[in-house]
C-alpha positions as CSV (number, residue, x, y, z in Angstrom):
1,X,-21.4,-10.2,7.1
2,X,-19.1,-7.2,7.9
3,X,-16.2,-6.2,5.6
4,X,-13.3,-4.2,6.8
5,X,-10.2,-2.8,4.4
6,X,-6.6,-2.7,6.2
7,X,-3.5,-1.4,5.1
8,X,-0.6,-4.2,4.8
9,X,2.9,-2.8,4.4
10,X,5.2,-5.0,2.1
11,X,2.0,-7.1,0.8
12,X,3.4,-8.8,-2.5
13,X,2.5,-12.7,-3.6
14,X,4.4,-14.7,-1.1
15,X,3.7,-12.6,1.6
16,X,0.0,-12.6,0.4
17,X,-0.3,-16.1,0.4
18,X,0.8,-16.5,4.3
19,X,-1.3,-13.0,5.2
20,X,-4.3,-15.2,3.7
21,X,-4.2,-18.3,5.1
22,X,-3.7,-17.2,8.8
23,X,-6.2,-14.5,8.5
24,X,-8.6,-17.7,6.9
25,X,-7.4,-19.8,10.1
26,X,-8.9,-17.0,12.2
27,X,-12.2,-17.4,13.5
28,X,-14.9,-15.1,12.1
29,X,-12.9,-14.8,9.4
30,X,-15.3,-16.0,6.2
31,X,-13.0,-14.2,3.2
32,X,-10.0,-12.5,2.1
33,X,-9.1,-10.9,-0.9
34,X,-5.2,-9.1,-1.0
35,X,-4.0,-6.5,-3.0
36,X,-0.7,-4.8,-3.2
37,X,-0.4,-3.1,0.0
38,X,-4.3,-3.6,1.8
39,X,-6.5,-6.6,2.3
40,X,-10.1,-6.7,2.7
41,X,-11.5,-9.1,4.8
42,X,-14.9,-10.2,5.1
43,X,-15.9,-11.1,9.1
44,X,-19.3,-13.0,10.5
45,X,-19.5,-10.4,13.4
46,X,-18.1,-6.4,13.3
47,X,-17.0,-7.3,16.7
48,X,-14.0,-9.6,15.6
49,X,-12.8,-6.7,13.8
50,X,-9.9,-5.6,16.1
51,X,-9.0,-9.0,17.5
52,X,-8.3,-10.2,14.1
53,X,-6.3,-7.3,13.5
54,X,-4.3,-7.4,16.8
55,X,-3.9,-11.0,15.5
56,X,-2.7,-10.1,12.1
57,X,-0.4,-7.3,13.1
58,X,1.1,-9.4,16.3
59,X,2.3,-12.2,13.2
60,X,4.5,-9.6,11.9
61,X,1.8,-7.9,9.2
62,X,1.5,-4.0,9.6
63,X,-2.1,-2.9,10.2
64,X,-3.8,0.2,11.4
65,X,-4.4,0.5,15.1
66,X,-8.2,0.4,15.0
67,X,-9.6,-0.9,11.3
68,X,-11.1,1.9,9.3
69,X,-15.1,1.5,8.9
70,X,-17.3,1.8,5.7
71,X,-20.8,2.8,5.5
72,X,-22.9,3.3,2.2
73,X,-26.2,5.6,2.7
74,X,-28.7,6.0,0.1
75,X,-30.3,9.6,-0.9
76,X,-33.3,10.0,-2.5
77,X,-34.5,12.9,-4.1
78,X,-31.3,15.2,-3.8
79,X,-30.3,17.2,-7.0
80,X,-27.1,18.8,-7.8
81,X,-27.9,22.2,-6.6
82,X,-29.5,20.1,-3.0
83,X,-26.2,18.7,-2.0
């Protein structure tokens, strides 16, 4: 599962509730969570990322151009004075 964070101008309850339930009628689309202003949404496939996006955006909710990408790396061994 992929999980991508976009910013959502405007994003308060009742526009929340609509944002969810089309970006959950999407396919690929496996969960959303909203917060004021962003949404994160979970996706089966990284590649879905910026059709569900163009499909977010063309129903009238702001979204970035290309969805921004998080990576975690783990470091082992590095000390304070390493890094």
């Amino acid at each position: 599962m992929h999980t991508i964070t976009i910013p959502v101008d405007r994003l308060d309850r009742p526009s929340a509730e609509r944002f969810e339930a089309l970006a959950l009628s999407l396919p690929g689309v496996r969960g959303v969570e909203t917060w004021r202003d962003r949404a994160e949404l979970s996706l089966d496939d990284p590649a879905h990322a910026d059709r569900v996006v163009a499909a977010l955006r063309s129903a009238g909710f702001n979204g970035p151009a290309a969805p921004p990408e998080t990576c975690m790396v783990a470091i082992r061994g590095m000390t304070c004075r390493a890094c």
